[in-house]
DRENLUM-907700 format. One record per residue (C-alpha): residue in three letters; residue number from 0; y, x, z. Coordinates in steps of 0.02 Angstrom, whole numbers. Layout:
BEGIN
SITE sero kevo      y      x      z
SITE  ALA  NUM      Y      X      Z
...
END
This chain:
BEGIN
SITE sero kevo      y      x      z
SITE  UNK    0    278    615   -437
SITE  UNK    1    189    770   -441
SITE  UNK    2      0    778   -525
SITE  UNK    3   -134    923   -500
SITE  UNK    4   -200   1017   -647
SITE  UNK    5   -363    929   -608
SITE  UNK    6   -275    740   -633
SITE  UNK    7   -243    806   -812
SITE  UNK    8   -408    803   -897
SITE  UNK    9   -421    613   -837
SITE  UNK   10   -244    575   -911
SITE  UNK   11   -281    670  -1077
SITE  UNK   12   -454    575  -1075
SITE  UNK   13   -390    411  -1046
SITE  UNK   14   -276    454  -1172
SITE  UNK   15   -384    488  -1316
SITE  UNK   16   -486    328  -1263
SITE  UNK   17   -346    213  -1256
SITE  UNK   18   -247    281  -1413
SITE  UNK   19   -371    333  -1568
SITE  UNK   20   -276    482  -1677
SITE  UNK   21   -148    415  -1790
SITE  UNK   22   -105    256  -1649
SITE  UNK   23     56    282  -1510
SITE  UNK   24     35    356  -1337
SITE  UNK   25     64    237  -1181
SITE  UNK   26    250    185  -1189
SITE  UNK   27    275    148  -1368
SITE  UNK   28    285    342  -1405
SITE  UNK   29    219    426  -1550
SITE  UNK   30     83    558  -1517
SITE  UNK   31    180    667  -1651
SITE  UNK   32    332    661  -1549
SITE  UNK   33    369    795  -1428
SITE  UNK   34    446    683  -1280
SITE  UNK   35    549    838  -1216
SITE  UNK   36    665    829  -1395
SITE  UNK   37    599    645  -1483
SITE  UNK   38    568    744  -1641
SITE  UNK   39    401    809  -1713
SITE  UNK   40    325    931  -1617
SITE  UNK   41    333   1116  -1671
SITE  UNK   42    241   1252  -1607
SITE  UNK   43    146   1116  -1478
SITE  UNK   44    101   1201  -1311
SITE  UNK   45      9   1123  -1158
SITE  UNK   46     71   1132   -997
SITE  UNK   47    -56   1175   -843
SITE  UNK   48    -41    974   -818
SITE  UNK   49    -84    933   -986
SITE  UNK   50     82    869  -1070
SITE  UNK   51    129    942  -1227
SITE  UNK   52    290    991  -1297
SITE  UNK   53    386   1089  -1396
SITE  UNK   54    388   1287  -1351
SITE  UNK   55    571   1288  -1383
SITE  UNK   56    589   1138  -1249
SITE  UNK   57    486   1224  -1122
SITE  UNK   58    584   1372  -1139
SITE  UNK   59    746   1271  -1105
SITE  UNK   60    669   1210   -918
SITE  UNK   61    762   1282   -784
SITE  UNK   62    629   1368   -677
SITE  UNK   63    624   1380   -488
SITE  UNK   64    656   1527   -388
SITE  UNK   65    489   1596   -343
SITE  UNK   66    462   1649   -131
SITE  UNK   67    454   1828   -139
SITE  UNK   68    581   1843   -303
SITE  UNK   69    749   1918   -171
SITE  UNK   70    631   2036   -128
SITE  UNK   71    598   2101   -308
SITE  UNK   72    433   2023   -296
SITE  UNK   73    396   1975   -484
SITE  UNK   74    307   1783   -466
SITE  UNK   75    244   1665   -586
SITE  UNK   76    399   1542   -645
SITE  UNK   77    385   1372   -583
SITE  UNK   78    450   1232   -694
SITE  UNK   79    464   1044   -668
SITE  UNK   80    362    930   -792
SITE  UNK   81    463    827   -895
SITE  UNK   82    348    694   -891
SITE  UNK   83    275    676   -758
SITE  UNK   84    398    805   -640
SITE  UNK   85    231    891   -586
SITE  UNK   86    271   1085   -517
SITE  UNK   87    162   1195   -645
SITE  UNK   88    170   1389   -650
SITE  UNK   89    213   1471   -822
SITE  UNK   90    105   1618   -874
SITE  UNK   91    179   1791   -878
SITE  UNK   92    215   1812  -1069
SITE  UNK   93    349   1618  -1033
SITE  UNK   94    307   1471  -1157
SITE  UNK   95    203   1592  -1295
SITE  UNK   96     67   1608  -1145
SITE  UNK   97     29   1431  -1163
SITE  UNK   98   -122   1362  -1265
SITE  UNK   99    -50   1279  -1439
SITE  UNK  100    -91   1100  -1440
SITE  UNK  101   -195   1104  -1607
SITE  UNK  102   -213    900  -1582
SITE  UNK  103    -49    889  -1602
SITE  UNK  104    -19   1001  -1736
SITE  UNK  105   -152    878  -1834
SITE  UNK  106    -32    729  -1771
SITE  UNK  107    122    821  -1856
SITE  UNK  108     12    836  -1999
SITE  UNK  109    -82    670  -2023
SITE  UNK  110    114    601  -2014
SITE  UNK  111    165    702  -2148
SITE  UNK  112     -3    625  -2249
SITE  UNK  113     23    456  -2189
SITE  UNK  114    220    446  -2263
SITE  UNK  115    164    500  -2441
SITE  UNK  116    220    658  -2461
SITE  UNK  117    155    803  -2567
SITE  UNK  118     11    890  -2484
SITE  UNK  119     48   1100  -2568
SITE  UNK  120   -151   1191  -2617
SITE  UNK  121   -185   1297  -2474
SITE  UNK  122   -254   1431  -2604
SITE  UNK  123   -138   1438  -2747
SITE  UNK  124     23   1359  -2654
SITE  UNK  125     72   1266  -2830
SITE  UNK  126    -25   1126  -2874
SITE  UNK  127    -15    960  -2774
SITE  UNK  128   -175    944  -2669
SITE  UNK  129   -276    809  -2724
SITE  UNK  130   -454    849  -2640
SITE  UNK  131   -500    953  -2458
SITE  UNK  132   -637   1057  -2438
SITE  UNK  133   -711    972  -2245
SITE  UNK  134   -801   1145  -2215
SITE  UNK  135   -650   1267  -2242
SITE  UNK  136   -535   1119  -2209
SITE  UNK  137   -414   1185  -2330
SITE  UNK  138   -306   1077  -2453
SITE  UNK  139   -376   1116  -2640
SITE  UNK  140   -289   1053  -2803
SITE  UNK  141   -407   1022  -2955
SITE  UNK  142   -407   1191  -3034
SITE  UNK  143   -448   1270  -2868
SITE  UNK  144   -585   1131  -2816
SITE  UNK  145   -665   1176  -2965
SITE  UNK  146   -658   1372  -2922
SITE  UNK  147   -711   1317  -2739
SITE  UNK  148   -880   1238  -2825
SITE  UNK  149   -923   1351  -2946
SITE  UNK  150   -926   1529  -2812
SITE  UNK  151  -1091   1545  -2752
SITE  UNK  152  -1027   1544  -2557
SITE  UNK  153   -931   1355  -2558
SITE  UNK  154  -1031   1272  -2702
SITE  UNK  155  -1129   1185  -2556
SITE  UNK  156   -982   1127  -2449
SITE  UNK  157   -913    949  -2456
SITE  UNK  158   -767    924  -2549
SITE  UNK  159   -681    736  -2518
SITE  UNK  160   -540    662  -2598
SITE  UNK  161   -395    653  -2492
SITE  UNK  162   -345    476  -2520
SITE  UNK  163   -503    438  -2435
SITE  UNK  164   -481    548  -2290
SITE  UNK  165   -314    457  -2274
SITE  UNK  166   -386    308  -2276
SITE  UNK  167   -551    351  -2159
SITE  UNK  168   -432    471  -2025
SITE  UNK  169   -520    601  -2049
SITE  UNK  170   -382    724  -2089
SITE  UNK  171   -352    874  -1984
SITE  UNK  172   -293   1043  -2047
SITE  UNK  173   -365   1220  -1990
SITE  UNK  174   -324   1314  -1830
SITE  UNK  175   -274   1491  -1899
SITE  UNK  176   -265   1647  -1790
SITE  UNK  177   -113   1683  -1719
SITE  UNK  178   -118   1876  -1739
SITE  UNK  179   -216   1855  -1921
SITE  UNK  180   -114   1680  -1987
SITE  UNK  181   -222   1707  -2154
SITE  UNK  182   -382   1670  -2050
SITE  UNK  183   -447   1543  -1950
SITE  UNK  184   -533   1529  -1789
SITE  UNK  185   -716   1502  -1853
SITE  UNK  186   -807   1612  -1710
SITE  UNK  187   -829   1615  -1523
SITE  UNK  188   -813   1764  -1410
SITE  UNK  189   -936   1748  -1259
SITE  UNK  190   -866   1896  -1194
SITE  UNK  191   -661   1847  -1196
SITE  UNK  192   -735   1654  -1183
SITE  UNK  193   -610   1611  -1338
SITE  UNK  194   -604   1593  -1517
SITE  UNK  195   -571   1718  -1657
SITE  UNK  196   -564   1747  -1827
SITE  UNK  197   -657   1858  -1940
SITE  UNK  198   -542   2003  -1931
SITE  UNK  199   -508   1994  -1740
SITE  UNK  200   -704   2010  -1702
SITE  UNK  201   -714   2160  -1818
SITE  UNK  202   -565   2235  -1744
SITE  UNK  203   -542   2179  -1554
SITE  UNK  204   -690   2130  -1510
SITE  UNK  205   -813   2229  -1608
SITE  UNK  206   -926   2270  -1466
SITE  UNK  207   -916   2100  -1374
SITE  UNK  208  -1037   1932  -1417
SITE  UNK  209   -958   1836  -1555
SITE  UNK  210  -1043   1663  -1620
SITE  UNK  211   -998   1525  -1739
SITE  UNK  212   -899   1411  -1668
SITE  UNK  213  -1025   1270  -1740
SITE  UNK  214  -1179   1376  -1657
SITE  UNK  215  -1075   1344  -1461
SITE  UNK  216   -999   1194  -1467
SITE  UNK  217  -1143   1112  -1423
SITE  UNK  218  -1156   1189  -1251
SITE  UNK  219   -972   1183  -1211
SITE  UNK  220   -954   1006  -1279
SITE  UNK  221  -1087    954  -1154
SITE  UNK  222   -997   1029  -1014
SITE  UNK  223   -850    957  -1051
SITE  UNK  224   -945    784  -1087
SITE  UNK  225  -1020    789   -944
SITE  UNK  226   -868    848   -823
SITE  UNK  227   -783    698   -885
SITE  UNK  228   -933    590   -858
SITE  UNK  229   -992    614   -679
SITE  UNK  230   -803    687   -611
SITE  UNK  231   -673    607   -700
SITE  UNK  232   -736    432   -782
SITE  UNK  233   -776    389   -586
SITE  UNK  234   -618    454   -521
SITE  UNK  235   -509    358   -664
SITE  UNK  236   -617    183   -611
SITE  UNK  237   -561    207   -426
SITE  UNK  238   -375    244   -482
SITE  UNK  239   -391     98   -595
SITE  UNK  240   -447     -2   -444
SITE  UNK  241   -327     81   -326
SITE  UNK  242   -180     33   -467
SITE  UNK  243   -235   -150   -467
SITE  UNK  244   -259   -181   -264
SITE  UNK  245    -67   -105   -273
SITE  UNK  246      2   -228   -405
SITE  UNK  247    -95   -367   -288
SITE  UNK  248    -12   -296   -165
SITE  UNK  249    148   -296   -244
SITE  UNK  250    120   -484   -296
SITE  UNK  251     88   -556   -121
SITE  UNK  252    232   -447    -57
SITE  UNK  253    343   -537   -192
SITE  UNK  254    263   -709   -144
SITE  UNK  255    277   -687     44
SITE  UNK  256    449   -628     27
SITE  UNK  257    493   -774    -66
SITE  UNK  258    402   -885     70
SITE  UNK  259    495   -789    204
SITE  UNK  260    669   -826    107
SITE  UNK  261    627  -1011    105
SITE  UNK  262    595  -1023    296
SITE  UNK  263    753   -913    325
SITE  UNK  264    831  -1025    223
SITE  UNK  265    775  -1156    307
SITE  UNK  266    807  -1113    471
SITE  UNK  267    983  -1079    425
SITE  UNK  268    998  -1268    378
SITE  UNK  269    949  -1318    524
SITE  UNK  270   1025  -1207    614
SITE  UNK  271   1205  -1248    529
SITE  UNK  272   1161  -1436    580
SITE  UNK  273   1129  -1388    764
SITE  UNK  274   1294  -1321    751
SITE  UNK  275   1379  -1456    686
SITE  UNK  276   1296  -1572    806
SITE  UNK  277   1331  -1460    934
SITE  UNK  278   1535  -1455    877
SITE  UNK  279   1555  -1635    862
SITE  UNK  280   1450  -1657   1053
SITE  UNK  281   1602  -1537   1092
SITE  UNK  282   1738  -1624   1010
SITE  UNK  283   1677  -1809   1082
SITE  UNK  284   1677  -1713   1257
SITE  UNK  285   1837  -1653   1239
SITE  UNK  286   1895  -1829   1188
SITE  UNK  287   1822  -1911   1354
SITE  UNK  288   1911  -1754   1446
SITE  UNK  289   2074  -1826   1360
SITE  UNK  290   2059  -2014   1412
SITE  UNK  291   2003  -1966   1592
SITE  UNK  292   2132  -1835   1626
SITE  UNK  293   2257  -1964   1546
SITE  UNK  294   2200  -2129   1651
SITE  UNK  295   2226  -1988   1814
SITE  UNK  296   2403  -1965   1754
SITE  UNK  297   2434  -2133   1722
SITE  UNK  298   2379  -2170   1895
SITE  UNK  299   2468  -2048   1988
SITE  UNK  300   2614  -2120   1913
SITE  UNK  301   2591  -2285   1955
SITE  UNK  302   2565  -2207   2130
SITE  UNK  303   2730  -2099   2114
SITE  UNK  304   2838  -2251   2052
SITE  UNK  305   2753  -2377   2204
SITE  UNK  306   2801  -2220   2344
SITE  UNK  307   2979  -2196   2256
SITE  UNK  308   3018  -2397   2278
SITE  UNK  309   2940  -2384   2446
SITE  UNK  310   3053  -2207   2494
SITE  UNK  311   3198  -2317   2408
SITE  UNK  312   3186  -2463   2480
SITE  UNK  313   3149  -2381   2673
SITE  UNK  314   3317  -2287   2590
SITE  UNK  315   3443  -2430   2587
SITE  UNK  316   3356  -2543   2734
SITE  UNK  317   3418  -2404   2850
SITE  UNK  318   3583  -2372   2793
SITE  UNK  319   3609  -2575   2803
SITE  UNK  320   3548  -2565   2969
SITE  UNK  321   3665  -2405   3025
SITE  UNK  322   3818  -2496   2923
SITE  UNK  323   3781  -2684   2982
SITE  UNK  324   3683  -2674   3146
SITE  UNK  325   3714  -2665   3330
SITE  UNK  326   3632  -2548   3453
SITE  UNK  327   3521  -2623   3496
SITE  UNK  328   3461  -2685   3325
SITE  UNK  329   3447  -2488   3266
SITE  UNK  330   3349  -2456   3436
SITE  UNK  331   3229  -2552   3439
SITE  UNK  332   3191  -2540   3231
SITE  UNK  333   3204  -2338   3255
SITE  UNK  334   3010  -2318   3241
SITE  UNK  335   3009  -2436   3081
SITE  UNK  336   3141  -2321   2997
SITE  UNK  337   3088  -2155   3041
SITE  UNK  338   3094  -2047   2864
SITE  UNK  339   3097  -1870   2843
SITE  UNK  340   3108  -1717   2713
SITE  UNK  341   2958  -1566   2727
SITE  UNK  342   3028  -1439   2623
SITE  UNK  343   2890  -1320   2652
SITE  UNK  344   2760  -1452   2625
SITE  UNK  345   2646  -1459   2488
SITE  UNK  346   2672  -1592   2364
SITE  UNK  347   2538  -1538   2244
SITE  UNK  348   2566  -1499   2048
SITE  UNK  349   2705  -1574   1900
SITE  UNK  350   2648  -1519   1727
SITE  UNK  351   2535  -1382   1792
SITE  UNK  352   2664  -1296   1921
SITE  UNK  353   2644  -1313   2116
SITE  UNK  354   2800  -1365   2196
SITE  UNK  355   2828  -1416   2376
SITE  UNK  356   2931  -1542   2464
SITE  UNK  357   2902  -1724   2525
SITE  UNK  358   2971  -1848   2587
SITE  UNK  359   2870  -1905   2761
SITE  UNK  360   2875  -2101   2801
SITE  UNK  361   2724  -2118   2887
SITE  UNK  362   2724  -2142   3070
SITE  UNK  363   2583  -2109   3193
SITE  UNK  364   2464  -2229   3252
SITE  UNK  365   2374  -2201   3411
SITE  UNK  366   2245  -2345   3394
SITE  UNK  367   2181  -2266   3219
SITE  UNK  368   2183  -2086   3288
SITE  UNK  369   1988  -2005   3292
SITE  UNK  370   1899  -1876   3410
SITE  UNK  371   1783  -1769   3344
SITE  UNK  372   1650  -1646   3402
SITE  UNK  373   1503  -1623   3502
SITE  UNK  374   1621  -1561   3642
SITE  UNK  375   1722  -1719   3706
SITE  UNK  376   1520  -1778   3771
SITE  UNK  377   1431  -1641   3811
SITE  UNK  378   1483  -1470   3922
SITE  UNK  379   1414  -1309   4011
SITE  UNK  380   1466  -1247   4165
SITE  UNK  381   1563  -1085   4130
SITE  UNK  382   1561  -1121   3946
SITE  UNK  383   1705  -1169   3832
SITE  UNK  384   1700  -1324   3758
SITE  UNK  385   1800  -1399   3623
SITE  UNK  386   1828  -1539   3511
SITE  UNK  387   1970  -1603   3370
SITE  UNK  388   2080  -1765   3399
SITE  UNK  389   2146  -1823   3223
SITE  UNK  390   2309  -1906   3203
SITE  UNK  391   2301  -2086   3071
SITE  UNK  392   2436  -2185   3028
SITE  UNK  393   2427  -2362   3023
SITE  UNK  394   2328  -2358   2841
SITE  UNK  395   2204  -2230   2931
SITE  UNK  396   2243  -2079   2827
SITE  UNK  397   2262  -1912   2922
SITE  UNK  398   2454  -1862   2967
SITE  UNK  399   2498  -1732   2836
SITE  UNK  400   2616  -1651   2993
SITE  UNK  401   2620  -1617   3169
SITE  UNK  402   2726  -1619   3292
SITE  UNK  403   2652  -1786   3389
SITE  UNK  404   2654  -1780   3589
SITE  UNK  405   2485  -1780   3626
SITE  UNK  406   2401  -1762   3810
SITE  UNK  407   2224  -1736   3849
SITE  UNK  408   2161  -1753   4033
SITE  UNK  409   1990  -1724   4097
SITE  UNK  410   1951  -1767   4283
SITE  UNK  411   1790  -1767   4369
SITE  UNK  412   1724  -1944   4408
SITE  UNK  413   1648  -1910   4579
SITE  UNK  414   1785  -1781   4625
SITE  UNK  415   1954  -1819   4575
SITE  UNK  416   2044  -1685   4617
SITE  UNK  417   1921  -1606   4512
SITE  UNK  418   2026  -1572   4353
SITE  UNK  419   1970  -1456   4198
SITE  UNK  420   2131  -1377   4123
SITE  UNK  421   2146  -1415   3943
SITE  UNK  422   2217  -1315   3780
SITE  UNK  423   2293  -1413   3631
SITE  UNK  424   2328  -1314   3459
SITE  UNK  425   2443  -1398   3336
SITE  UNK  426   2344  -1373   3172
SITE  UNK  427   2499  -1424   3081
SITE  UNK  428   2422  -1563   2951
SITE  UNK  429   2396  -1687   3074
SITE  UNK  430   2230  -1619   3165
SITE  UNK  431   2233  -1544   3364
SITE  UNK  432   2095  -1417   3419
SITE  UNK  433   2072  -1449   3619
SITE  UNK  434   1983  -1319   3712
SITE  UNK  435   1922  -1334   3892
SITE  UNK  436   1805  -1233   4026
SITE  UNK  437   1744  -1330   4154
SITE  UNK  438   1653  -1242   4313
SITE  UNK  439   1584  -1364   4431
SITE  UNK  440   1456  -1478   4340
SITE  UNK  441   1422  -1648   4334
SITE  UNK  442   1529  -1814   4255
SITE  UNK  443   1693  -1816   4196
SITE  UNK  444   1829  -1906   4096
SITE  UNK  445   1908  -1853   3962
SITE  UNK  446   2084  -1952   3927
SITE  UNK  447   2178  -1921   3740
SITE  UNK  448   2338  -1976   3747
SITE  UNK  449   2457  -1987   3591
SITE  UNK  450   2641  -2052   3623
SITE  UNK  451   2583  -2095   3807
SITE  UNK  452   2447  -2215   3704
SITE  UNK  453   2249  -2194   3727
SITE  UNK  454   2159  -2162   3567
SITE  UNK  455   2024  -2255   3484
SITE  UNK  456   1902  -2240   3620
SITE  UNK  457   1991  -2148   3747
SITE  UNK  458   1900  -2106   3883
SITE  UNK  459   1774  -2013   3853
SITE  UNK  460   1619  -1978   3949
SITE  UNK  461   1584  -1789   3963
SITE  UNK  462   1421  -1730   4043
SITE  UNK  463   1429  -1544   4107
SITE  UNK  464   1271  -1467   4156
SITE  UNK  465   1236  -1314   4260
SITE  UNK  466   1264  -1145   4187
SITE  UNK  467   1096  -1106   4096
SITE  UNK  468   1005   -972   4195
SITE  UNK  469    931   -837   4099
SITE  UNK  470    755   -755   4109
SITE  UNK  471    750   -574   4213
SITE  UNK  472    584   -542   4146
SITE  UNK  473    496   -513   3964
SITE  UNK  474    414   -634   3855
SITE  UNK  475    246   -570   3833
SITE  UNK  476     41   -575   3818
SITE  UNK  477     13   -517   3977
SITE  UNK  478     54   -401   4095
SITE  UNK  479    -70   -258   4063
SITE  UNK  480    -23   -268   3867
SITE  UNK  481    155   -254   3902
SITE  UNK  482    140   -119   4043
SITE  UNK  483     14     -4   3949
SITE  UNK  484    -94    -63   4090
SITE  UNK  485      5    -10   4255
SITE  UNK  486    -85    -85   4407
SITE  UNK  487     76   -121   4500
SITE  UNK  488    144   -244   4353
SITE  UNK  489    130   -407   4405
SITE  UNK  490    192   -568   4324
SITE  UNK  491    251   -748   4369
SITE  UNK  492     83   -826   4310
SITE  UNK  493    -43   -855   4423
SITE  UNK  494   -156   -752   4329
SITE  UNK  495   -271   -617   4415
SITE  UNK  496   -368   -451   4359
SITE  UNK  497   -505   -357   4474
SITE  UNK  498   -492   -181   4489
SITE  UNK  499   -339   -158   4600
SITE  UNK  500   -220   -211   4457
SITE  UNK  501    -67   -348   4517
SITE  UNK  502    -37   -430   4373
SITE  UNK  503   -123   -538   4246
SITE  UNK  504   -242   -516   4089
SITE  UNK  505   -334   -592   3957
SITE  UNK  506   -476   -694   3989
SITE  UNK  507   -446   -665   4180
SITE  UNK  508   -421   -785   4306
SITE  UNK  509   -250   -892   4306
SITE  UNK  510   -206   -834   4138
SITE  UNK  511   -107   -978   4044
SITE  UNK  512   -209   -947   3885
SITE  UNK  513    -49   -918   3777
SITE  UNK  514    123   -789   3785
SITE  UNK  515    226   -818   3937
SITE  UNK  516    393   -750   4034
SITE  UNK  517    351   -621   4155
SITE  UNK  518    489   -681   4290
SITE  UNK  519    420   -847   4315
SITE  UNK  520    263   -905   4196
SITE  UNK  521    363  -1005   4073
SITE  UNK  522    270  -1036   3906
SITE  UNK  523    426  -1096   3832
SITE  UNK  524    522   -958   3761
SITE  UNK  525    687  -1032   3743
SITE  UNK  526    698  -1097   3891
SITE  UNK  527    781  -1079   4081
SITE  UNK  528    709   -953   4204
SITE  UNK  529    608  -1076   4320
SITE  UNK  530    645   -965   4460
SITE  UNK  531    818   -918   4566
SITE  UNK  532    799   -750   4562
SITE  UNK  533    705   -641   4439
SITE  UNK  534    537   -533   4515
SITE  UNK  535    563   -376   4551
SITE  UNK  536    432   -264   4580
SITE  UNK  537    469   -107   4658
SITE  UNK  538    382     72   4685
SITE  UNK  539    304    134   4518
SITE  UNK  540    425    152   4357
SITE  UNK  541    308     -9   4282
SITE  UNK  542    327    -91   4429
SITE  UNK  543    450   -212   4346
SITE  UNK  544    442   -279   4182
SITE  UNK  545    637   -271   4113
SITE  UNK  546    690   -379   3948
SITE  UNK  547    690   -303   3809
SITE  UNK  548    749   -328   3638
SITE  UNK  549    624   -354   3502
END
């Protein structure tokens, strides 16, 4: 994640807040160690998003290629942050462009205090350093701290020993001029707006503003101070608050997940048990299949060992009778014996294959033969009628063959030589479709004959009515609707309209009240015309009112 160069003053803020000098940064790292390298920082320099690290470590950071640099453009160099992977730009002059991280420096030093080493005199470079000068902040052993009190220009600065600055953390060591490293930084350019030492503002900046740094820090302290205190301490309370409603956020994400899992679980349990319930519902259904299926074949078995004795026995009781009996004797028992093979018949399926072929024993019986249909009672002249005579055998199932001699007669009653001549189709599985158009109306019988023997019922009253005589006219309103208003229609209604018109009208005289047939007043619409012939108006092109379809 990428930070700002303005996020950095809050992170090096919180930073020296949360970690006092001498303590570890956040993580467990030591402020002393550059976290580029893991060893002790040398030559500290702060990146644009305030991280520190080694200049030898910033050097080694692949930078980007800059828009604008395949164009010979020369741009800024752009290098991640190792710590926080934020893009910052590198100054012209690379790494030694950066500001030194003088904190750090005092880090690295206050270390090298803290383990117990040797401290060298900053003046003479021999002596161990037992006491610092907190003015000059230099290291002084005891020949020199005496020197340092005894010239008229120290004898008033303050001169601790440095066990106790150890002790107290109040060890920090000079910041020296990088062009003069003899001198350090005690004054303040206005001008440049940076420090320098004695040498640089009698050389460099000779004509420019230059204060003690102890005269300015008070005004650029305060701006700092107070940048931090209105801009950044606010800012770092809402990121602190912003941090926190994300890890609550993160913690009821975890616990709904984890309530989410448990239903899901859950529902898979139940779900498996549905499952099983629904397998064994499956299994027990299957089961029931078995025992039904298996009671059908054991029935049709018992049925296909009973017709095999009966086949068997018909079988030998004929050839007795052909090898023991007289003429007579096979005469007159010919219609008991009668058995036959249908090849082409259908004798239904054997372990799942159709196969055809059955033996036929069954004989006719005319007294259990059926007529059915609406057309052995009822008839129109000119219309063809029809109806279906059934063959039974003496059980009263149908024949499963034809072939049976069957006659059907129909005679008027009043006029007998009268006769209706009759069609009989051989359905071939026992049934007959008869077929008849009678033309004179009135009363008839109808005579089924099978093997010269009347059928159940046989005969039959049929009733033939006169042909059904159709309307010449329209069904409509009235006759000025359905003309357009023609004078000359007229209608069978007695319905009148003034004005010269013929025919009829709403609201007029004679007017049924309701729609009607223009031929002869019938409010029925399916109906017969009530007249012989149908009116017919002649002499205008509306003069007659023709049937339409609608």
């Amino acid at each position: 994640m990428s930070l700002s160069s303005e996020d950095a003053p809050t992170r090096k803020a919180d930073a020296g807040r949360a970690n006092p000098p001498g303590d570890v940064a956040p993580g467990g790292h030591a402020r002393s160690l550059c976290r580029a390298c893991g060893r002790s920082y040398r030559e500290p320099k702060i990146l644009p998003c305030l991280h520190t690290f080694c200049a030898d470590c910033i050097r080694q950071l692949e930078p980007f290629s800059a828009p604008g640099a395949a164009r010979g453009e020369r741009r800024p160099a752009t290098v991640l942050c190792p710590q926080c992977d934020a893009e910052v730009e590198l100054p012209a002059a690379g790494a030694d462009g950066l500001s030194t991280d003088h904190l750090a420096l005092d880090e690295v030093f206050r270390e090298s205090l803290l383990r117990g080493g040797g401290v060298p005199c900053d003046l003479c470079g021999e002596g161990d350093a037992g006491r610092r000068c907190e003015v000059c902040c230099v290291n002084l052993c005891e020949f020199c701290s005496q020197a340092h009190r005894r010239q008229k220009r120290t004898s008033s600065h303050s001169i601790q020993s440095v066990q106790d600055l150890k002790a107290q953390g109040r060890l920090s060591r000079p910041v020296l001029c990088s062009l003069h490293p003899g001198q350090e930084l005690r004054l303040f350019c206005e001008t440049c707006d940076q420090p320098v030492c004695l040498e640089c503002s009698a050389t460099f900046h000779r004509e420019h503003h230059c204060c003690p740094t102890h005269d300015v820090i008070d005004g650029h302290g305060d701006s700092i101070r107070e940048l931090v205190t209105r801009g950044l301490r606010p800012r770092l309370g809402r990121l602190e608050e912003a941090l926190r409603t994300v890890e609550l956020s993160q913690d009821a994400l975890q616990a709904r997940s984890e309530a989410l899992a448990g239903e899901v679980r859950a529902f898979a349990r139940s779900y498996a048990s549905v499952v099983e319930a629904h397998c064994c519902g499956l299994l027990q259904r299957l089961e029931d299949l078995r025992l039904q299926r298996r009671n059908q074949l054991h029935l049709q078995r018992a049925q296909l060992q009973q017709a095999l004795a009966d086949v068997r026995g018909g079988v030998d009781f004929a050839e007795r009778l052909l090898t023991c009996g007289s003429d007579a004797e096979i005469l007159s028992a010919k219609g008991v014996t009668l058995v036959c093979f249908l090849p082409l018949e259908n004798a239904g399926q054997v372990e799942g294959f159709p196969v055809v072929g059955v033996v036929h024993a069954k004989t006719t019986d005319p007294s259990r033969c059926t007529v059915q249909g609406e057309g052995v009672q009822n008839g129109r002249e000119g219309q063809q009628g029809q109806f279906t005579l059934v063959c039974r055998d003496s059980a009263g199932e149908q024949m499963a063959r034809g072939g049976d001699a069957v006659l059907v007669t129909i005679v008027h009653k009043d006029r007998k030589d009268c006769m209706v001549e009759t069609t009989v189709a051989d359905s071939g599985d026992g049934s007959y479709a008869v077929s008849y158009t009678p033309v004179v109306p009135g009363s008839y019988s109808v005579l089924v004959c099978v093997k010269a023997q009347h059928v159940k019922g046989s005969p039959f009253t049929l009733s033939v009515k006169k042909k059904l005589r159709r309307h010449g006219g329209i069904f409509h309103c009235c006759s000025f609707c359905s003309s357009g208003g023609a004078k000359e229609a007229q209608c069978g209604c007695p319905g009148t309209m003034p004005g010269g018109f013929q025919g009829c009208g709403h609201g007029h005289k004679g007017h049924p009240g309701k729609p009607h047939w223009s031929c002869c007043g019938s409010a029925v619409e399916a109906s017969e015309c009530l007249l012989s012939t149908a009116r017919m108006v002649l002499g205008s092109p509306h003069g007659r009112l023709r049937t339409v379809e609608l």
